[in-house]
C-alpha positions as CSV (number, residue, x, y, z in Angstrom):
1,X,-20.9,10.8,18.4
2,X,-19.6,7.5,17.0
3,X,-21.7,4.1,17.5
4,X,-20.4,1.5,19.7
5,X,-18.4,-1.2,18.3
6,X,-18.7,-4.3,17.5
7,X,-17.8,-6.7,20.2
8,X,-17.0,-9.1,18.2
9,X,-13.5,-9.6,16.1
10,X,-15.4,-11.3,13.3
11,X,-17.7,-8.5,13.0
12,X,-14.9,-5.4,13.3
13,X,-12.9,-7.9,10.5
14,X,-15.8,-7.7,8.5
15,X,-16.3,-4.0,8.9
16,X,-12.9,-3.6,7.8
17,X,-12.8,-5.7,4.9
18,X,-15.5,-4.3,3.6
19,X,-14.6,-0.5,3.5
20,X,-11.1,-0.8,2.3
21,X,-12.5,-3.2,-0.6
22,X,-14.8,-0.3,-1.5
23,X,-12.2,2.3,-1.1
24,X,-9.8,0.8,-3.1
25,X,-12.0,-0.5,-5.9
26,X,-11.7,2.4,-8.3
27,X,-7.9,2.7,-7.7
28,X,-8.1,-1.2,-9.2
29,X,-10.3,0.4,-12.1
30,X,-7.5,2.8,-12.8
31,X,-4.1,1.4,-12.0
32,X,-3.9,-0.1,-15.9
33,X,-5.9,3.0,-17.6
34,X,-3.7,5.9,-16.1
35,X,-0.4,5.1,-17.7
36,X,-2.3,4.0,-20.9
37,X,-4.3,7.3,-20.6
38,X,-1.3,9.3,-19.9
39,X,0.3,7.4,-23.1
40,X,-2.6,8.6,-25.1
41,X,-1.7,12.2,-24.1
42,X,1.7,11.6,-25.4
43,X,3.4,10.8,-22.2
44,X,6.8,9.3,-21.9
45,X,8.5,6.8,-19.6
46,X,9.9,10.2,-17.7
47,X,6.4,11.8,-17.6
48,X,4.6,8.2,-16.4
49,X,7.6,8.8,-13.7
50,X,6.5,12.6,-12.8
51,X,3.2,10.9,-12.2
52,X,4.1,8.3,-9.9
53,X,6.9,11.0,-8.3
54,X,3.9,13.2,-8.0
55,X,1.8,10.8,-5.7
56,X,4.6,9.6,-3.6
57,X,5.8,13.4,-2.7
58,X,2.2,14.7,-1.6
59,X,1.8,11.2,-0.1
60,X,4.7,11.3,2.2
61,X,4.3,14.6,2.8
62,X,0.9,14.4,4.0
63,X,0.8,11.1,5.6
64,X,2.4,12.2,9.4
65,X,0.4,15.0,9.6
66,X,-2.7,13.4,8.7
67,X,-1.6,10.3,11.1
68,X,-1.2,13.0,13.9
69,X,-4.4,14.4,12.8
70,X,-6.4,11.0,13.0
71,X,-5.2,10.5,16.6
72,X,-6.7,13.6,17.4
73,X,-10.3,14.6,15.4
74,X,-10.7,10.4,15.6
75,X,-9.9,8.2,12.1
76,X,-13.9,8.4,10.8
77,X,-13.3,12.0,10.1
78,X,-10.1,11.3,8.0
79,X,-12.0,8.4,6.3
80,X,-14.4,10.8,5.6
81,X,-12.0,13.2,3.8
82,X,-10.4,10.2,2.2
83,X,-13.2,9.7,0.3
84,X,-14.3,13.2,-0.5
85,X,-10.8,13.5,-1.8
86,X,-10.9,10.3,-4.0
87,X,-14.2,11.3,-5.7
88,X,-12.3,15.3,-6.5
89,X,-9.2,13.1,-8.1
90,X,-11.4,11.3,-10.2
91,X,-13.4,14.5,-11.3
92,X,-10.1,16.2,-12.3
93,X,-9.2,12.9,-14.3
94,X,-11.8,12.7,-16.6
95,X,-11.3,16.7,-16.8
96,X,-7.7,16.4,-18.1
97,X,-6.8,17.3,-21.6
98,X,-2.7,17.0,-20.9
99,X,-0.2,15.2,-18.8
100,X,-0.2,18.2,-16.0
101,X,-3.9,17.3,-15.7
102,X,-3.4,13.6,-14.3
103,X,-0.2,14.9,-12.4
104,X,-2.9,17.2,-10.9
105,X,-5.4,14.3,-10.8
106,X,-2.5,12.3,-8.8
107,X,-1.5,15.1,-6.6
108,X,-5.1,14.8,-4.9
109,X,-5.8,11.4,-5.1
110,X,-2.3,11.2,-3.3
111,X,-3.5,13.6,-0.3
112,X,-6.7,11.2,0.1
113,X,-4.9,8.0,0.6
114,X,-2.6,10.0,3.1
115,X,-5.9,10.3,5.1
116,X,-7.4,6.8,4.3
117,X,-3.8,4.1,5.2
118,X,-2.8,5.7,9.0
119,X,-6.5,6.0,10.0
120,X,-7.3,2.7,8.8
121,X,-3.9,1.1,10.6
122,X,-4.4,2.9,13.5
123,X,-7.6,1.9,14.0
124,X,-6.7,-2.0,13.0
125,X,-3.9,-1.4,15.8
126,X,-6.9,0.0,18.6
127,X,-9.0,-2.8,17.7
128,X,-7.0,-6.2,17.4
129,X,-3.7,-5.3,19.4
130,X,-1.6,-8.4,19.2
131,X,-3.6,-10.0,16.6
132,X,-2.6,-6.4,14.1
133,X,-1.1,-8.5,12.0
134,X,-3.6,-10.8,11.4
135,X,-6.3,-8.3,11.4
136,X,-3.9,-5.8,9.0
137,X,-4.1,-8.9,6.6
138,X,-7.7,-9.3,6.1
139,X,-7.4,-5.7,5.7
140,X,-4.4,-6.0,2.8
141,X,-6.5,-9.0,1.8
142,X,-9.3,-6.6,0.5
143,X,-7.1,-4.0,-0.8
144,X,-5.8,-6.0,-3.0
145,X,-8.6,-7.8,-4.0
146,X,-10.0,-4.9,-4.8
147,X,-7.2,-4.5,-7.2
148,X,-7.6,-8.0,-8.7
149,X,-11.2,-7.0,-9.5
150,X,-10.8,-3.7,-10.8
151,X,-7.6,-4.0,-12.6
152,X,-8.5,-7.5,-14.2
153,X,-12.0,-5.7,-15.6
154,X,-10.0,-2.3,-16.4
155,X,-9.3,-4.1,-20.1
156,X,-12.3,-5.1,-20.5
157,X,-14.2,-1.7,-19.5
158,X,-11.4,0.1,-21.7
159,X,-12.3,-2.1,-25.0
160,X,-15.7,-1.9,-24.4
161,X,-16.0,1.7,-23.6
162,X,-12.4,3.7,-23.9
163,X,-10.0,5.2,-21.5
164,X,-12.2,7.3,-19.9
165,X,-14.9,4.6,-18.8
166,X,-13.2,3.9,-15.5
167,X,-12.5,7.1,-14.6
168,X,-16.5,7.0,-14.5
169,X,-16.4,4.3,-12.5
170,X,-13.9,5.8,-9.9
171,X,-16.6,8.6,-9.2
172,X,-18.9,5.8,-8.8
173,X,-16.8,3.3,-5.9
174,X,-15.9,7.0,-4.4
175,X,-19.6,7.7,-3.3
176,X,-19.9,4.1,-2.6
177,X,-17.0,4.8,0.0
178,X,-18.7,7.4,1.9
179,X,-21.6,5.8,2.5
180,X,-19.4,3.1,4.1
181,X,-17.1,4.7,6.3
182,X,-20.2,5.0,8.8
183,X,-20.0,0.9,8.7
184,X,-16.7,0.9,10.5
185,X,-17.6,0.6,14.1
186,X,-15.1,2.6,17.1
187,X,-13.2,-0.1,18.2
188,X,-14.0,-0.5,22.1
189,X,-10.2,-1.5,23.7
190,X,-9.9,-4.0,26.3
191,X,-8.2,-3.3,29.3
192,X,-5.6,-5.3,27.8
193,X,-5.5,-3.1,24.6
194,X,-5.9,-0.1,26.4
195,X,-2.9,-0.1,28.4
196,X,-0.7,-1.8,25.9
197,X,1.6,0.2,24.2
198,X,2.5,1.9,27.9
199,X,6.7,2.3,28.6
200,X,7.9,-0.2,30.8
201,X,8.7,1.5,33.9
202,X,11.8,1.5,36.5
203,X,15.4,1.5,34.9
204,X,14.9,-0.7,32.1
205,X,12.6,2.1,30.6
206,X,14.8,3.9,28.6
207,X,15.9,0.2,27.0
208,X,12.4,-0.7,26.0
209,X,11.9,2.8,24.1
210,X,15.3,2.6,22.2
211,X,14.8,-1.5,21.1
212,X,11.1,-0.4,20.4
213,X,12.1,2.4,18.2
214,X,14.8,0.1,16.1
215,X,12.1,-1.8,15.1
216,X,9.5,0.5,14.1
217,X,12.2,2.2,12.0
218,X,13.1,-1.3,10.4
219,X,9.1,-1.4,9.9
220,X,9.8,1.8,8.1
221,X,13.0,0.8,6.2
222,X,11.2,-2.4,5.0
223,X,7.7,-0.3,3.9
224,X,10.4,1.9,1.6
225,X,12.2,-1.4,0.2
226,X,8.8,-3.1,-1.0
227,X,6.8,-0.2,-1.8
228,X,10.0,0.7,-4.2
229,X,8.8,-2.6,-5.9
230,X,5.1,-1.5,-5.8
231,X,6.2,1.8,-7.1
232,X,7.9,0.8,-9.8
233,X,5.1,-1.8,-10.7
234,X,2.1,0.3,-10.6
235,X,4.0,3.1,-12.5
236,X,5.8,1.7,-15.8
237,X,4.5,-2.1,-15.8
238,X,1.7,-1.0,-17.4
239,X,3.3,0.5,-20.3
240,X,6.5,-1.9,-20.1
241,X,4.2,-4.7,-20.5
242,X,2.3,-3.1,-23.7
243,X,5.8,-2.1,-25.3
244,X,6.8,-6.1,-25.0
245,X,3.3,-6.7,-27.1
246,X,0.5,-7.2,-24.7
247,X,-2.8,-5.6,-25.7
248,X,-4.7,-3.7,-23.2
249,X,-7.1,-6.6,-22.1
250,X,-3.3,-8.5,-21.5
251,X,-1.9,-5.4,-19.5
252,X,-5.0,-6.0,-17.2
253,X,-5.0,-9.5,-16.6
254,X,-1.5,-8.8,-15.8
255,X,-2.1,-6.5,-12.8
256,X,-4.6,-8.8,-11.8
257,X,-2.2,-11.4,-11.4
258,X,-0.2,-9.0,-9.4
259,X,-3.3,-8.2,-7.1
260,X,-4.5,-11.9,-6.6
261,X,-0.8,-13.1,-5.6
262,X,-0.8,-10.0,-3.0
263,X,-4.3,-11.3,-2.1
264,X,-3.2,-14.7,-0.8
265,X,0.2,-13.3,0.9
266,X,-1.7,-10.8,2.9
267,X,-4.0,-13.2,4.5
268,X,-1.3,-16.0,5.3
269,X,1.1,-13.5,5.9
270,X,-0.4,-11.3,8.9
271,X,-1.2,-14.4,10.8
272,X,2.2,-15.8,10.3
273,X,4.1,-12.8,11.6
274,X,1.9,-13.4,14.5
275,X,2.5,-16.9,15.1
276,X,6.5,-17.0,13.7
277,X,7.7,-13.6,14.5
278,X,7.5,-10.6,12.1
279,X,11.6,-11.7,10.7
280,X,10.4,-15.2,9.8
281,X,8.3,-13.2,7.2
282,X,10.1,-10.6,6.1
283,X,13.3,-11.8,4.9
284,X,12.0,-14.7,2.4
285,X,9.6,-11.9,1.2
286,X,12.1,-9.8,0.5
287,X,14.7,-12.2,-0.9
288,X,11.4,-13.2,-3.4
289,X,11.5,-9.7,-4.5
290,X,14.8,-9.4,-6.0
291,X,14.6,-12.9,-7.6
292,X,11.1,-11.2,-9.2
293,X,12.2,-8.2,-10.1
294,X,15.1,-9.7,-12.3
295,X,12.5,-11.9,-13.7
296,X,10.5,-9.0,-14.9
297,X,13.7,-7.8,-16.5
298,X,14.4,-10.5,-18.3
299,X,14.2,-10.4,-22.1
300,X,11.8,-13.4,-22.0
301,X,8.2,-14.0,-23.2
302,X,5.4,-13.0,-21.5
303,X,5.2,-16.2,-19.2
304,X,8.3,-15.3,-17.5
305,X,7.2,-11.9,-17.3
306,X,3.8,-13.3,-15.2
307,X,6.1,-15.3,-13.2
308,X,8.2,-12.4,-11.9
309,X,5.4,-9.9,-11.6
310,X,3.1,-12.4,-9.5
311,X,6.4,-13.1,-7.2
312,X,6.4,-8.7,-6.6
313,X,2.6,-9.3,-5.9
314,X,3.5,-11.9,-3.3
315,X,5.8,-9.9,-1.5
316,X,4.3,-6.9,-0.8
317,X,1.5,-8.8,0.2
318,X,3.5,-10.2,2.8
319,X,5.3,-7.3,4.2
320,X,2.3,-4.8,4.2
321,X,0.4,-6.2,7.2
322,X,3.8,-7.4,8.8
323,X,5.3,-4.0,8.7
324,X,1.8,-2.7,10.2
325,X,1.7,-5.8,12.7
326,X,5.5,-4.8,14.1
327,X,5.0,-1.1,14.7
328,X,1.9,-2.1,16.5
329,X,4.1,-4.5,18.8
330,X,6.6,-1.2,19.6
331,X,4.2,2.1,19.5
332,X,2.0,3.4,22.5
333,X,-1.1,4.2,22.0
334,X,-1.6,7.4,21.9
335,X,1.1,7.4,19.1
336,X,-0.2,5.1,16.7
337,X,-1.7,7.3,14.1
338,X,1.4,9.0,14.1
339,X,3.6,5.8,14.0
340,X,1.6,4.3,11.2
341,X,2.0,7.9,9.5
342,X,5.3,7.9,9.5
343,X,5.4,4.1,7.8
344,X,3.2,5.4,4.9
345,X,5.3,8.2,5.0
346,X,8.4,6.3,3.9
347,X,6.2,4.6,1.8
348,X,5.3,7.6,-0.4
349,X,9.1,8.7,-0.6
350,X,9.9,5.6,-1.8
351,X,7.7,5.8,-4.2
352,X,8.9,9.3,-5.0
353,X,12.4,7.5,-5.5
354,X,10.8,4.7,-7.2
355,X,8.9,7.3,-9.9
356,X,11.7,9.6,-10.6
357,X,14.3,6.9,-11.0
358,X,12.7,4.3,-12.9
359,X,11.5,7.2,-15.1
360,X,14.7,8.2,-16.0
361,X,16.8,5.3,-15.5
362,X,14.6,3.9,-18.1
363,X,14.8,6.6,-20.8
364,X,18.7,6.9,-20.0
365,X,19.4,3.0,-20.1
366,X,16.3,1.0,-20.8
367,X,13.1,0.1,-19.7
368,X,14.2,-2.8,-17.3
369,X,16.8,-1.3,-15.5
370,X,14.1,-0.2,-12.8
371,X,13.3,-3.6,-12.2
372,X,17.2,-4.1,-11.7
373,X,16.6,-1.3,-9.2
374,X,14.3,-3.0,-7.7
375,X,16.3,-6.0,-6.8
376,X,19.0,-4.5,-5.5
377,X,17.3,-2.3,-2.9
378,X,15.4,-6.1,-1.8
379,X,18.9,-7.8,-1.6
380,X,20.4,-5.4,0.4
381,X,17.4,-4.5,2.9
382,X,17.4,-8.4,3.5
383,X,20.7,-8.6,4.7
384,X,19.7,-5.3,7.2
385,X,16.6,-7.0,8.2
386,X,18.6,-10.8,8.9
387,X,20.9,-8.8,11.2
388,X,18.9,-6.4,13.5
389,X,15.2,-7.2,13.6
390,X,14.5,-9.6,16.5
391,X,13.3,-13.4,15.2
392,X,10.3,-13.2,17.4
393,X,7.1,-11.1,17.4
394,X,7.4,-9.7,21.3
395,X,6.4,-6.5,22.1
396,X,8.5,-4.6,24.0
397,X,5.4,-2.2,25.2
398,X,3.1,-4.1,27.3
């Protein structure tokens, strides 16, 4: 039987800071080492794209079953797995002689995160109703600081100690994460909570579900567009920065960079969205990303290169716990591990999309033209997103 929770918000904030900054630590550690690791093995820019394909398939294919599971066995039992599943990948990292092996590696770290993002959204969605977005941004806030910390010392551990060293490491923050899951209290719903997300009834019923369901899917649409940025980031930057000169130590610093600017957009965006209305964040953010992305392809020094890759950090920092924070304004209750599923869901296709052709648009053409990808998808998902999501953050289940 789960404990009680907290009744306070400060404490439940806490709780959730704290187990998604521990759950996401290693994955900091790692994010620079794996396509350097992978080079080591003699990996090209296809096979760094079979890698990132690789997560983003068994990620969206996992992720609405997994929602739909945590809304049923309760989201501490899919924590549970997530880090049990974490700890395996890691195993099966330091295990792997050849590409296959980290595709392998990938393939289960992919199915862990599947359990670990609709639990832990649902349950922001249970606990802080209306104020999702705010919470969803502490929670963003940590996952990416967790990144910051573990990708800016990933250089440093790799010159100190090689490739493998945080791989180690990974095992390490995985055990660390079980412990903690038991630190995230069951949120106790208000009355208000509780019956929000309910169909308004009487004629205008049917209205409510259809405008509700036009924005979640625009929640979806805009997790795709940015996580096609994120995609492309966390799967060739590494390797596209270290062909344009950087040293490994550089590469790190880098991603850090990319972390800390998602940092600070999470926790000023989710409280933003709340105050200003979900569109009064999304479109600059996404606008920001295709200005970035061209930066990043840009035949310039490694300044410009910072520029653009911090400006990719600050938007998905600002549409992750938006995104979260508008489904939670349009789902019922009862359907939120499912809703939230289906938004990491498009999230791991688009990083399928983001893998496969980045991978081979750069072998074929170059290694910026994903970046070029990148800001075309932003460009035209803003002008969707200026037309048809509503300016203000109203629910239209309460």
């Amino acid at each position: 039987m789960e404990p009680p929770a907290s009744s306070r918000p400060a404490g439940r904030l806490l709780a959730l800071g704290l187990v998604t900054l521990v759950f996401n630590l290693g994955g900091g550690l790692i994010a620079p080492a794996l396509p350097l690791y992978a080079r080591s093995l003699g990996a090209d820019y296809r096979d760094l794209g079979l890698i990132g394909a690789s997560h983003g398939l068994v990620f969206a294919a996992l992720t609405i079953p997994l929602g739909r599971a945590s809304d049923r066995f309760g989201r501490r039992a899919l924590l549970l797995c997530s880090a049990l599943g974490i700890g395996a990948a890691a195993a099966l990292y330091l295990a792997a002689t050849r590409v296959i092996g980290l595709v392998a590696g990938k393939v289960l770290e992919a199915a862990a995160w599947a359990a670990f993002w609709p639990a832990i959204e649902a349950w922001v969605a249970e606990a802080f109703g209306r104020g999702a977005g705010t919470a969803m941004g502490v929670g963003y806030g940590a996952y990416a600081a967790a990144f910051v910390i573990g990708s800016s010392a990933a250089g440093f551990v790799i010159e100190a100690a090689g490739l493998r060293a945080p791989f180690v490491l990974y095992l390490g923050t995985a055990a660390a994460a079980l412990a903690l899951v038991f630190a995230l209290p069951a949120p106790r719903m208000s009355a208000e909570h509780a019956v929000e997300g309910s169909p308004r009834l009487g004629t205008r019923r049917g209205l409510a579900e259809a405008a509700a369901r036009r924005q979640r899917l625009l929640a979806y649409g805009t997790g795709f567009a940015y996580v096609f940025g994120l995609g492309t980031v966390l799967s060739f930057l590494p390797a596209y920065a270290a062909d344009r000169g950087l040293g490994p130590r550089a590469v790190g610093l880098l991603l850090g960079a990319y972390w800390m600017a998602r940092l600070a957009a999470s926790l000023a965006a989710g409280r933003l969205s709340d105050r200003l209305g979900r569109r009064a964040v999304l479109v600059p953010a996404m606008l920001l990303s295709a200005a970035a992305a061209v930066l990043v392809a840009a035949p310039a020094g490694p300044v410009v290169l910072a520029v653009g890759t911090v400006g990719l950090g600050l938007t998905a920092g600002a549409c992750a716990p938006t995104c979260v924070g508008l489904i939670a304004d349009h789902v019922r209750p009862a359907d939120r591990g499912i809703a939230m599923g289906l938004f990491e869901g498009a999230c791991g296709l688009s990083f399928i999309v983001a893998g496969m052709v980045g991978g081979y648009a750069a072998d074929a053409l170059g290694p910026e033209i994903p970046y070029f990808l990148v800001a075309a998808l932003a460009l035209g998902w803003t002008l969707v997103l200026a037309r048809v999501l509503e300016p203000l953050a109203v629910a239209r289940f309460d």
